[in-house]
Structure formats: C-alpha cells, structure tokens
C-alpha positions as CSV (number, residue, x, y, z in Angstrom):
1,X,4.6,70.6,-26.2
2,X,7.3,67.8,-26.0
3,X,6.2,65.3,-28.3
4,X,7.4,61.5,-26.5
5,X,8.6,59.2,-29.7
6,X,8.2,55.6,-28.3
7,X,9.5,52.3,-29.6
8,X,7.9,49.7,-30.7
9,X,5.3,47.8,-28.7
10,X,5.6,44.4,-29.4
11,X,3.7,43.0,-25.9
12,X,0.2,44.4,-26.1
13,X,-2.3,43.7,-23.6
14,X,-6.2,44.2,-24.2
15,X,-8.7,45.0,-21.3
16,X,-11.7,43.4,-23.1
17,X,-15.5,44.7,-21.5
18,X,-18.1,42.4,-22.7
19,X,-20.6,44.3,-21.8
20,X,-20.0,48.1,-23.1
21,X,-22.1,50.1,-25.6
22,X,-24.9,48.8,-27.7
23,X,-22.3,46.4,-29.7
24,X,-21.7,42.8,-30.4
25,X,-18.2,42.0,-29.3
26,X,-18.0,37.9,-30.3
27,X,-15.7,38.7,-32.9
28,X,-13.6,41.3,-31.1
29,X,-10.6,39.1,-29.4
30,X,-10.3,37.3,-32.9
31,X,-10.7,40.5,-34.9
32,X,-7.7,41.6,-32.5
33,X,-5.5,38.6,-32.7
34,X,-5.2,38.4,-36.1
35,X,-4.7,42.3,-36.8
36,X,-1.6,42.1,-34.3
37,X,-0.1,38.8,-35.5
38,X,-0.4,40.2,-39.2
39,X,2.1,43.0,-37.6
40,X,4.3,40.8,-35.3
41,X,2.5,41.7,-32.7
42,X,2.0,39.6,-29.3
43,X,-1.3,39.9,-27.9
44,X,-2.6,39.1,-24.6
45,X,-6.3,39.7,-22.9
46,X,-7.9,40.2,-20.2
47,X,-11.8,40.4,-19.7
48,X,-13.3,42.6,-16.9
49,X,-15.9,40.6,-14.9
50,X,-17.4,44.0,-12.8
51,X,-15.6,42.9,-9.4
52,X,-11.8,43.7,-8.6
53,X,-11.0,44.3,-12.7
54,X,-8.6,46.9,-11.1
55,X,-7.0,44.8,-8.0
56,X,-6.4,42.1,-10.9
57,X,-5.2,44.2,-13.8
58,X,-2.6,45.8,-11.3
59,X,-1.3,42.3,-10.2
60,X,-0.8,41.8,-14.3
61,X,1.3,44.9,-14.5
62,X,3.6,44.5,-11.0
63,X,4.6,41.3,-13.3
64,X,8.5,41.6,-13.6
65,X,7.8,41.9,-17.6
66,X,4.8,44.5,-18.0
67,X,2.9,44.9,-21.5
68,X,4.9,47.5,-23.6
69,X,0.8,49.1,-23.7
70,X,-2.4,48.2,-22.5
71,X,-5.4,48.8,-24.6
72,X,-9.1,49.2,-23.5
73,X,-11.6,47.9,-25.2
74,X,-15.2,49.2,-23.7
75,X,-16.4,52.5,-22.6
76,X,-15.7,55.4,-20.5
77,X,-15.7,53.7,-17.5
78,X,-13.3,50.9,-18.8
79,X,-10.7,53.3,-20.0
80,X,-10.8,55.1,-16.8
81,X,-10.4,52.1,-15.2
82,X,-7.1,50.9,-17.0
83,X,-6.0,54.6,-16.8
84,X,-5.7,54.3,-13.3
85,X,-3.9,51.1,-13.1
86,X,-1.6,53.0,-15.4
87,X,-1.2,56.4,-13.8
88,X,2.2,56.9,-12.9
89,X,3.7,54.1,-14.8
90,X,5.7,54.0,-18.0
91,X,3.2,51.7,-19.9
92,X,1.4,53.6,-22.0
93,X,-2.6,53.4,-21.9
94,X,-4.2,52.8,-25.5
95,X,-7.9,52.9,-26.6
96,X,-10.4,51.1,-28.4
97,X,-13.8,52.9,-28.2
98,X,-16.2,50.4,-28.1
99,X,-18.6,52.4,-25.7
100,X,-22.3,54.3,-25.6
101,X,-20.1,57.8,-25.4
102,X,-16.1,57.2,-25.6
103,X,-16.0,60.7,-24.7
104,X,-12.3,60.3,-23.9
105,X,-11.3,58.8,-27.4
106,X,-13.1,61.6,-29.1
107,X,-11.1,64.5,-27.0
108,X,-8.0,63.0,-28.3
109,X,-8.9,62.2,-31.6
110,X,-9.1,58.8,-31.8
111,X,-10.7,56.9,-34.6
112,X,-14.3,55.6,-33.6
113,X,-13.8,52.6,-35.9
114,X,-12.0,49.5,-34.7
115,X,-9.8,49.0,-37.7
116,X,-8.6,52.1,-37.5
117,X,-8.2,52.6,-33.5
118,X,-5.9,49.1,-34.0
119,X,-4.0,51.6,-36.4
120,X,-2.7,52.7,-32.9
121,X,-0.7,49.4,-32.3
122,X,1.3,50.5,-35.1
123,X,1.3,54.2,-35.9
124,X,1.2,56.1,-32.8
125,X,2.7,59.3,-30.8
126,X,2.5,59.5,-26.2
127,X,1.0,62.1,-25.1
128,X,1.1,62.7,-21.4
129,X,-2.0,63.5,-19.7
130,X,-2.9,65.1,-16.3
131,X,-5.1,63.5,-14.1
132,X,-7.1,64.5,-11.1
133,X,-8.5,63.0,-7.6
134,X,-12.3,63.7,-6.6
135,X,-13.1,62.6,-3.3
136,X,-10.3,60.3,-3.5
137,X,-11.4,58.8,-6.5
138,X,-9.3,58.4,-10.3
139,X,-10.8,60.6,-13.0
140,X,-9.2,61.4,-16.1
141,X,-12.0,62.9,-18.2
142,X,-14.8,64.5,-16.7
143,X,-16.8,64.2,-13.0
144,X,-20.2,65.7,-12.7
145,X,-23.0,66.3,-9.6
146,X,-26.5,67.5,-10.2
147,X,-28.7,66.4,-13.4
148,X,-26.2,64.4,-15.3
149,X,-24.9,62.2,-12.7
150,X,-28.4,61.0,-11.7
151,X,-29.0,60.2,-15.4
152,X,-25.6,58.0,-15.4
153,X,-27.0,56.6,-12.2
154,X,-30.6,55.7,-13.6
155,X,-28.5,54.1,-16.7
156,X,-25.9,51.9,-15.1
157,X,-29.0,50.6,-13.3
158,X,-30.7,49.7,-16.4
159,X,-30.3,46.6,-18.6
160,X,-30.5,48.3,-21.8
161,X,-27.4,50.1,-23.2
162,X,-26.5,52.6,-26.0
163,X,-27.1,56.5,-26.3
164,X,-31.2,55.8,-27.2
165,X,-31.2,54.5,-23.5
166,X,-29.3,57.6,-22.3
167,X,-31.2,60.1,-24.0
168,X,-34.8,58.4,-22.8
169,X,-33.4,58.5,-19.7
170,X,-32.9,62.1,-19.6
171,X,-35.9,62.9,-21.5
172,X,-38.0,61.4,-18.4
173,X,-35.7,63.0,-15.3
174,X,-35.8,66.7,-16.6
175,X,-38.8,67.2,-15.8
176,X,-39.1,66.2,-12.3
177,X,-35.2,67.0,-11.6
178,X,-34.8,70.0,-8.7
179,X,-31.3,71.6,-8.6
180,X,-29.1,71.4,-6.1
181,X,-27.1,74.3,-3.9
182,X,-23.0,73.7,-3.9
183,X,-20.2,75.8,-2.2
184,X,-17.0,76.0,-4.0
185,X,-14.0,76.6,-2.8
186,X,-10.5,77.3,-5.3
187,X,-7.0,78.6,-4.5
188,X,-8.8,81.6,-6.3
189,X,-11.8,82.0,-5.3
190,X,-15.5,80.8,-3.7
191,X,-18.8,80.3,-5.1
192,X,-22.0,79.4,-3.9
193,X,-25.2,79.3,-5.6
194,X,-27.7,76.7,-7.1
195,X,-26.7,74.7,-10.0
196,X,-28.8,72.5,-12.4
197,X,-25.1,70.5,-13.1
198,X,-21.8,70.9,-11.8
199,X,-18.9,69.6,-14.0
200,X,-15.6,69.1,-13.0
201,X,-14.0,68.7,-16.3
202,X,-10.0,67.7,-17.5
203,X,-11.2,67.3,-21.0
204,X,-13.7,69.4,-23.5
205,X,-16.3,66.6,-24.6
206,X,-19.3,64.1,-23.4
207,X,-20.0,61.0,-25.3
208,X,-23.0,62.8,-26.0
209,X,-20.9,65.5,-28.2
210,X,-22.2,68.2,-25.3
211,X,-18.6,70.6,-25.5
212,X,-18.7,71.4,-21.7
213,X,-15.2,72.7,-21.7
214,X,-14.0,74.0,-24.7
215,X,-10.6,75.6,-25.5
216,X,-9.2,73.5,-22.9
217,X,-6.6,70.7,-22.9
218,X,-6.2,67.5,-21.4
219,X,-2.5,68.5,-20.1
220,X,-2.7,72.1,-19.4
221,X,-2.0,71.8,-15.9
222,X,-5.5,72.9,-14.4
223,X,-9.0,71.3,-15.0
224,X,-12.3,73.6,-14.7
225,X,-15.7,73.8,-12.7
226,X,-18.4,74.1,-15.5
227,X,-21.7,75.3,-13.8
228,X,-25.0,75.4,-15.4
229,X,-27.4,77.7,-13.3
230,X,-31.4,77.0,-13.2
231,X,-32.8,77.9,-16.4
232,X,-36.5,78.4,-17.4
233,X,-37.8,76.0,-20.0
234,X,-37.5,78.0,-22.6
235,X,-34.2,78.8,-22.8
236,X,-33.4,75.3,-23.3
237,X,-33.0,75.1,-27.2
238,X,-30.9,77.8,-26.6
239,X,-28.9,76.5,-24.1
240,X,-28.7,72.9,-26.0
241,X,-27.4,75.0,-29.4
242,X,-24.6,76.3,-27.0
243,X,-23.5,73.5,-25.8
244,X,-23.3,71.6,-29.1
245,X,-21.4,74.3,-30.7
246,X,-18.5,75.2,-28.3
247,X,-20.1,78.3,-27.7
248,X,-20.8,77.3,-23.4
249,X,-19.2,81.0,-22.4
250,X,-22.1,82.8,-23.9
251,X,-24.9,81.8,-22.2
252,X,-26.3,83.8,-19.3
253,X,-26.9,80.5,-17.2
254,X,-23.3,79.3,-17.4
255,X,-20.1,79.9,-15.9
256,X,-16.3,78.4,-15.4
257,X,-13.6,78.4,-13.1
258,X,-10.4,77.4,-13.4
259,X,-8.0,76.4,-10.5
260,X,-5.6,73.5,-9.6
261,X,-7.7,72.5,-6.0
262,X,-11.0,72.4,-5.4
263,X,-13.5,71.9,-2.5
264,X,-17.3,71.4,-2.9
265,X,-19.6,71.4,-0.3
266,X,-23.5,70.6,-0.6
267,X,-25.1,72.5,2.4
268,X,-26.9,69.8,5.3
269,X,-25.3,67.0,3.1
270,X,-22.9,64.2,4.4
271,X,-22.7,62.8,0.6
272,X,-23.3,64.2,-3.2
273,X,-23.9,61.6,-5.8
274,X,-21.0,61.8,-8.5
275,X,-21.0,61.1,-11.7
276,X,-16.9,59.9,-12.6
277,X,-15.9,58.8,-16.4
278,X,-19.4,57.7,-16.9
279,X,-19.6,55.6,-13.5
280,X,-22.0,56.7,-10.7
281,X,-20.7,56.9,-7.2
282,X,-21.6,58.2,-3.7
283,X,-18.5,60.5,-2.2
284,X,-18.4,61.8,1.3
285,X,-18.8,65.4,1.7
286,X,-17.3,68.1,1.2
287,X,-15.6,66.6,-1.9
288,X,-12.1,67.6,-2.6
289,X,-10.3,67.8,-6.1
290,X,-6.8,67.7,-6.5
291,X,-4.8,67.5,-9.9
292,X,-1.5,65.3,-10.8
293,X,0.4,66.5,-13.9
294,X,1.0,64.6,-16.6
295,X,0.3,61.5,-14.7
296,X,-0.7,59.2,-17.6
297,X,0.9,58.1,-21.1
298,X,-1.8,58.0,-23.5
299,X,-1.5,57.0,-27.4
300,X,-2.9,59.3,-29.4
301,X,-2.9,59.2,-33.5
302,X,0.6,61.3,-34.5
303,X,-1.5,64.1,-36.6
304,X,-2.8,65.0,-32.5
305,X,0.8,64.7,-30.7
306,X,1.1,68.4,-31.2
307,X,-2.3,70.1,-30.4
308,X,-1.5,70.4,-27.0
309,X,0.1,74.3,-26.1
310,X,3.0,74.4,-23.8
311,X,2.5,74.6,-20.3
312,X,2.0,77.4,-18.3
C-alpha cells in the first residue's frame, strides 16, 4: 500500500457531539483548545444539534478556505457523519472516540484515550479508505438487518447511553427476536435463506469487540455479507466465543460472501430496518450496495499506515 505523507495541518476543525457515549464532555472544547494552541495549532468547532449537522458541516467545507482536517468527536454515528461530508474531498477525516462503541477508531487503531487521539493533530499518516452506498445511504464501517439493528433501534430510542444500556437491551430482545428471510444477490452469486443478522461489513470490528469480519481491510476494494443463520440456544456460548476471537469462519451457523455489488431482498417486504454506523434507519426494498474505492482520507497513527495489503 501507498502510504500518503501529508503536511502539516495547521486549520483543524472539530465536530463536537454533546451527547455521545456515557461521558462528560464540559471540558472537551477547552481540553482541545489548549492541546492545539500548545502546538500552533488553529482550532475551530462545530457542535451537532441532531437536525441538518450534515447540510451545515458541508456549507463549512464548500468555504473557499476548507479546514486542512476535520475531527469527530462523538461516536459511530458522528464519524460517519463527518465521513460523508468528506468523501471525495481532499480534507482528511480525523477521530476522537468519544462514543458507547467507536467501532471505527478501533479498526484503525486509534487510541481510545483523548490525549493520545489529539496525538493525531500532530503525528499522523492518510490512509485512504473505501466506502460503500446501502440503499442510497453513506456507510463507511458496518450496516446490519435482523437482531442487531433492532437493538440499535431500541437504543437510539432510549435516554440512557453507554454499552450497559446496549447490552440490557440485547439481553431483553433475544428472546422474543424471530429471524428474518433475505435474498441476496452478488456479481458472484445468490443466497436465500433465513438469517438471525445480516451484516454488510467494510471493516472487521463492533464497538462491542464482536470481530464480524476478520482478515479484512478497510481498503481492499470489496466489503462482505456476514450471515449468522438460526441457531439453538445452546450453541450460543459457542457462537459468542467465536465471535470474540476472530474465529467467525468456523462456526456451522455462519457464512461470508464477498463481492463489489449487492442486492437484498426481504420476501413480501417494501422496507427492512437497517442498522448503518450505529444509526437506525428504514430503507426501501430491495436494498442495493454499491462500493467507491478509496473514497475517504482517514488519519490513522503512522505505526497502522502500512497494515493495509496492496490491492487486488
């Protein structure tokens, strides 16, 4: 992999989320100020307010002199969100995991801890990311239908935040939760079968540390289905142990496919709920995937700029 050496970024600007993760944020935009002005670094913000964050960070970056980077500071679903602002733009997208999962930061090795994730304003590599469409909608991470994405949906509904909420949340839908029947169709080939969760995954990792999709990079070119098949109760440790151990081949209820396009039906449906970089939608269906290459400059800690393999 081409490893992209930028210059220095002088111009930051921070996508602050007030409301992300189980963490108190009143010290944050001071906390940042000071740790860029130390450096001779300018720093700017801008707080999301949940409506038109993206039609009002995009009218920040058509300025005539864009932030050399914009950093965000939240979860999943705020780093997807200044992703897609950024796809297809020079301006680099940096990240400050301040989420319940920051499943994103984790794939590419970035440093859970503030003071070190600031560490990026300074000491940094670009690495260049694909990204895909699902049902018209931005992803960059990991999409899901099925058992997940009604547990994201019960959880943005809720007013309590953090991975305890996630996990009670999950605890309570398993056992009334009734798989679903998908049709999938690839440039390869078609599946159709039930599923307890369908993932269409870019990257490896949940928040939750669940390895979905290992082996796989974030810039390889193609993105996976992961399909977990009904499963009896008691194969669920085993299942679990998989999952947490980059071992998701092995199972007998699991299975990947690879491909560059998708199409996924639900039979009698007119629209699937979706779970998209930990934000819950409803998308007309069939849903189609589609994948841009190297669509987004991300910056990544230099001892990561070269795990990525060359591109096929």
């Amino acid at each position: 992999m081409e490893t992209v050496y930028p210059g220095p970024l002088q111009r930051l600007l921070f996508v602050l989320n007030p409301i992300s993760g189980d963490i108190d944020k009143s010290q944050l935009r001071d906390t940042i100020a000071a740790y860029c002005a130390e450096r001779g670094r300018q720093a700017e913000f801008f707080d999301t307010a949940g409506k038109q964050d993206l039609e009002y960070l995009r009218q920040l970056l058509a300025a005539p002199t864009p932030p050399d980077a914009v950093f965000a500071a939240g979860g999943d679903g705020t780093v997807s969100m200044v992703a897609e602002a950024l796809a297809g733009s020079s301006v680099p997208l940096g990240i400050l995991p301040l989420g319940s999962g920051n499943g994103l930061a984790k794939d590419l090795a970035i440093p859970l801890a503030l003071p070190d994730a600031l560490a990026l304003t300074w000491q940094h590599h670009v690495r260049e990311l694909d990204t895909l469409r699902v049902g018209g909608r931005f992803t960059v991470h990991l999409a899901d239908m099925g058992f997940n994405a009604r547990v994201v949906k019960r959880f943005a509904e809720g007013g309590v935040r953090g991975p305890g909420a996630y996990v009670r949340i999950a605890t309570q839908e398993y056992g009334s939760y009734q798989p679903g029947t998908y049709h999938i169709e690839t440039e390869h080939e078609n599946w159709q079968g039930e599923a307890f969760m369908l993932t269409i995954a870019n990257a490896n990792t949940f928040g939750s540390n669940v390895v979905i999709n290992p082996d796989r990079e974030l810039d390889d070119g193609q993105f996976e289905i992961c399909l977990i098949a009904p499963f009896p109760g008691r194969a669920l440790p085993g299942l679990l142990y998989r999952l947490y151990t980059s071992d998701f081949d092995s199972s007998d209820y699991t299975r990947r496919l690879s491909c560059h396009r998708a199409r996924i039906t639900v039979p009698g449906a007119s629209e699937v709920l979706v779970q998209l970089d930990g934000e819950p939608y409803m998308l007309a269906c069939p849903v189609e995937i589609s994948l841009q290459p190297r669509s987004l400059r991300v910056l990544v800690p230099p001892a990561t700029a070269a795990v990525a393999p060359p591109r096929l």
